[in-house]
C-alpha positions in Angstrom: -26.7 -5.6 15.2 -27.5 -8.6 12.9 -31.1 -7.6 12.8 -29.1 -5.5 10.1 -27.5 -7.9 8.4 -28.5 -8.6 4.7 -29.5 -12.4 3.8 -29.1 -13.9 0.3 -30.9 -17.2 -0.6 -29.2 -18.4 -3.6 -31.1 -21.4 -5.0 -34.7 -21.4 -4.7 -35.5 -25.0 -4.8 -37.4 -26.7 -1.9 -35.2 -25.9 0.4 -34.3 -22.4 -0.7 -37.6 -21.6 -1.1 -38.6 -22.7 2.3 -36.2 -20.9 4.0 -36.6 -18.0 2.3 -40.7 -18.1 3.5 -39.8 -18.5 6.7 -37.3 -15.6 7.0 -40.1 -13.8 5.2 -42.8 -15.0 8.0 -40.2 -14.1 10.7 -40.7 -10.4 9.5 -36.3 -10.6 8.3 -35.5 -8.9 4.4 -34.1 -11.3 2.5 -32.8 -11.1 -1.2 -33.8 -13.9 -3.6 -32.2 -15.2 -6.5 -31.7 -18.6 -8.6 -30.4 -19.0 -12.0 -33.7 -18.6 -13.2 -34.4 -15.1 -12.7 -37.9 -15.7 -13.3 -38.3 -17.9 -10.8 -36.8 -15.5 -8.0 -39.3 -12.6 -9.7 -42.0 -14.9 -9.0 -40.8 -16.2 -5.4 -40.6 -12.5 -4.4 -43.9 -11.6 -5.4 -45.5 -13.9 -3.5 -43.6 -13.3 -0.4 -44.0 -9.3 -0.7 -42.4 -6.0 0.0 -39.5 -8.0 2.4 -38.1 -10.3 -0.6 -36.5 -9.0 -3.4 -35.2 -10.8 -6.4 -31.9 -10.2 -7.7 -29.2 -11.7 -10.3 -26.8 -14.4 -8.5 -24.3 -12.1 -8.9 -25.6 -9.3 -7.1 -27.3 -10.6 -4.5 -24.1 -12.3 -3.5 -22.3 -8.8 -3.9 -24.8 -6.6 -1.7 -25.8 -9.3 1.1 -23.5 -9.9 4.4 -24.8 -13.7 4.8 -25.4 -15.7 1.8 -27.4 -19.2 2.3 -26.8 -21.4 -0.8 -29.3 -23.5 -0.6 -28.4 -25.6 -3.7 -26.5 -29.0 -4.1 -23.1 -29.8 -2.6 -21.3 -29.7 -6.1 -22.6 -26.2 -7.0 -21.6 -24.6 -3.8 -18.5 -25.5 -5.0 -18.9 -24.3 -8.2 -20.1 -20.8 -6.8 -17.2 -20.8 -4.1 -14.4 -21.0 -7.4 -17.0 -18.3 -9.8 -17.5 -15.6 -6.6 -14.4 -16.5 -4.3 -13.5 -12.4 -4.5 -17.0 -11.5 -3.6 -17.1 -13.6 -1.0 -14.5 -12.2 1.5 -15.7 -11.0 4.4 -19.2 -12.9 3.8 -20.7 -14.9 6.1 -22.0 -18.6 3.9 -24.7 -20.7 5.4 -24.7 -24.2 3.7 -27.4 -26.2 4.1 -26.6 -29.3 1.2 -26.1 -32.5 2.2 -23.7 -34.7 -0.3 -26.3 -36.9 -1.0 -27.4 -38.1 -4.4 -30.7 -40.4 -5.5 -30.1 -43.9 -5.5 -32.2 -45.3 -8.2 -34.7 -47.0 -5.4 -36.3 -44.1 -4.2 -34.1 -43.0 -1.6 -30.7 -41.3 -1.4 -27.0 -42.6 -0.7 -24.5 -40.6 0.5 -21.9 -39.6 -2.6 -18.5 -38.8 -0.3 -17.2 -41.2 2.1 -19.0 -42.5 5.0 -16.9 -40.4 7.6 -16.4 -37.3 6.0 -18.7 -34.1 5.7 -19.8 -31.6 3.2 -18.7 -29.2 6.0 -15.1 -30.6 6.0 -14.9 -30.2 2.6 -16.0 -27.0 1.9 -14.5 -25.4 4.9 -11.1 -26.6 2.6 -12.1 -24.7 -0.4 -13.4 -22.0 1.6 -12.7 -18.5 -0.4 -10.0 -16.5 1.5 -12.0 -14.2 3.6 -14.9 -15.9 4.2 -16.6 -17.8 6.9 -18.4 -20.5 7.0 -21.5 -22.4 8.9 -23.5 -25.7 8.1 -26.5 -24.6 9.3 -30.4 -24.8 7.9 -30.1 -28.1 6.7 -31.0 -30.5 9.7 -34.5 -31.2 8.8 -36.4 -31.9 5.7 -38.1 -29.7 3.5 -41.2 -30.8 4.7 -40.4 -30.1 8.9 -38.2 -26.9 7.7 -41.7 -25.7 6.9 -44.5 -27.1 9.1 -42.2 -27.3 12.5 -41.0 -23.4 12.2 -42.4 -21.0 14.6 -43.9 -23.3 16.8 -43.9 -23.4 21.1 -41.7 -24.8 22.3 -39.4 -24.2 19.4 -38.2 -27.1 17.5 -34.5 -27.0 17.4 -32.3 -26.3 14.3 -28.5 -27.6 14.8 -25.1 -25.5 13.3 -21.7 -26.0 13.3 -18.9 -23.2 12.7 -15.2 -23.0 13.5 -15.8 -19.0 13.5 -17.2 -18.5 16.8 -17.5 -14.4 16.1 -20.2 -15.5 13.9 -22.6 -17.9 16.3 -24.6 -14.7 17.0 -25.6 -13.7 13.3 -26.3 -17.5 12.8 -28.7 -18.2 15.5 -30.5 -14.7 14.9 -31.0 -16.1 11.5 -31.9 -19.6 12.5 -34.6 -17.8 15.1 -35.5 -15.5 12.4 -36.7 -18.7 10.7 -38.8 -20.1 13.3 -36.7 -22.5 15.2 -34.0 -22.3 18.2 -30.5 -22.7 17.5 -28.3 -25.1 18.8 -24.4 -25.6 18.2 -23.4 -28.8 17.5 -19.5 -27.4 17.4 -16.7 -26.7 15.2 -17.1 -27.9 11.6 -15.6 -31.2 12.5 -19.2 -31.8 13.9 -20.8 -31.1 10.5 -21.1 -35.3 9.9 -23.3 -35.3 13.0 -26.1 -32.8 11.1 -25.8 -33.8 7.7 -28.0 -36.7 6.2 -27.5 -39.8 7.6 -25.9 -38.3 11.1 -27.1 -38.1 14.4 -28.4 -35.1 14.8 -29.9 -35.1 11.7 -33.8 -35.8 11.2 -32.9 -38.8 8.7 -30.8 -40.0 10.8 -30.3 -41.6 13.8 -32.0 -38.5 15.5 -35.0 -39.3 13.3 -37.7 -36.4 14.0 -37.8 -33.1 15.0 -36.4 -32.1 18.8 -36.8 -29.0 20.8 -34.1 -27.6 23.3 -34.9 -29.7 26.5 -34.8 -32.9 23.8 -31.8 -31.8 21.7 -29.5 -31.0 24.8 -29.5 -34.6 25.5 -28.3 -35.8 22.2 -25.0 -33.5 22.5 
């Protein structure tokens, strides 16, 4: 049943465009978009006949899980602009509230014991339902550790339990095995910084056997 499911990536930066490749490589249809049209054009042409580009707008409107794979602030933005579009959705958000820090590395821009999962499951659009999911590694692991054996572990966290099935078919869709962290109240544990995060204190990729222990 979520085989069926449509899948918006909204955003189509380095992480967008990662995960949309490896949805692509994992033989799932996923719809494309980024306030650049041209730059969703070009993303779907490249990945071929199972990505297709779309306006913001609409690609919010016809998919069932929308992935906004842009920075903490702007899902925010997009949670006000589409909140009636958004009922009934399933949203993936893989941001982490992190922001450069002038010395070539990245500081944390909410407080040390909070979450972007917190927060945003607060502004939440009625309706909708929410995972922090996709985010756990680095661009550069989100691509060259997908689809490998053993899989390497992706972590999520959700207080919607009747979703944990469309999410971990996504996250295998991607390439990597999914593993709950918990309810949303978890989401400081996978974000940036946490420890089940890659830059964290869980510092590298994990597979199952390896992740179990860190729970």
């Amino acid at each position: 049943m979520t085989q069926t499911l449509k899948v918006a990536v909204i955003g189509l930066g380095n992480i967008g465009t990662t995960v949309a490749t490896n949805l692509v490589r994992g033989n799932r249809s996923v719809i494309v978009a980024d306030r650049n049209p041209e730059k969703a054009g070009a993303l779907a042409q490249k990945l071929g006949k199972l990505a297709q580009p779309k306006e913001i707008a609409a690609a919010i409107e016809d998919a069932d899980i929308i992935v906004f794979a842009v920075w903490f602030d702007a899902i925010k933005e997009l949670f006000n602009t589409y909140a009636l579009t958004l009922r009934g959705k399933i949203i993936v958000d893989p941001s982490n509230p992190i922001a450069p820090d002038d010395k070539g590395g990245f500081k944390k821009i909410i407080a040390e014991n909070q979450s972007a999962g917190e927060i945003l499951s607060s502004l939440l659009p009625e309706g909708a339902k929410l995972a922090k999911a996709l985010g756990t590694l680095g661009v550069a692991s989100l691509g060259s550790a997908a689809f490998q054996q053993p899989a390497n572990v992706l972590f999520y966290a959700t207080d919607d339990e009747s979703i944990n099935e469309a999410i971990e078919q996504l996250i295998k869709d991607a390439g990597f095995e999914a593993v709950r962290a918990g309810s949303l109240d978890k989401s400081v544990r996978i974000e940036v910084f946490g420890d089940l995060h890659e830059f964290g204190a869980l510092g590298k990729v994990v597979t199952k056997n390896e992740a179990t222990t860190k729970l």
